[in-house]
N, C-alpha and C positions, 0 to 999 in steps of 0.2 A: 519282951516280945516272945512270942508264945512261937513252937516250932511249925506252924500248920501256916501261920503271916509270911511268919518268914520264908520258905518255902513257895509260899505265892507268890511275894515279892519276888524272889529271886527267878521264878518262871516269869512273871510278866517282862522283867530286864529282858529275858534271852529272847523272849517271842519280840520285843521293838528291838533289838540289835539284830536279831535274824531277817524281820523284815527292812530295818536301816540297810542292811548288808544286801538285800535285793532287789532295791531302788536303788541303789550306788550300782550296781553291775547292769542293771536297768538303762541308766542313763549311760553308763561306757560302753553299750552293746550302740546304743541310739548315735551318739557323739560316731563310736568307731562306722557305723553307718553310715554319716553326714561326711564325714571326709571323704570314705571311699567313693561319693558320689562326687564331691567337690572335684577327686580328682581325676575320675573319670569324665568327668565335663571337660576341664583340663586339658585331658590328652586329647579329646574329641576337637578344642578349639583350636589347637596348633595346626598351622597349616605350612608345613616346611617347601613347600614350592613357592611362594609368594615370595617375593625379593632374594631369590635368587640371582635372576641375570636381570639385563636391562635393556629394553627395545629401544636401539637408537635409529633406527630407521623411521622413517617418517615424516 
């Protein structure tokens, strides 16, 4: 194999590992997105005054 293939070769690897490497932080930015929303829904649906006390009059 001649030095100019290989050379190509071995740039085409790093150009698909560089892009592999920025669709994987892609998707962790998106994922770390979808929780923070998960659990800001979360805090929003707690509702700490409901069953509290209990109206016994009546």
């Amino acid at each position: 194999m001649d030095i100019a293939a290989l050379s190509m070769s071995l740039s085409q690897m790093n150009v698909r590992q560089e892009a592999s490497v920025l669709v994987t932080k892609k998707a962790m930015d998106q994922a770390e997105n979808n929780s923070a929303s998960v659990v800001k829904m979360l805090e929003q649906s707690v509702q700490p005054h409901i069953g509290r006390s209990v109206d016994l009059k009546g």
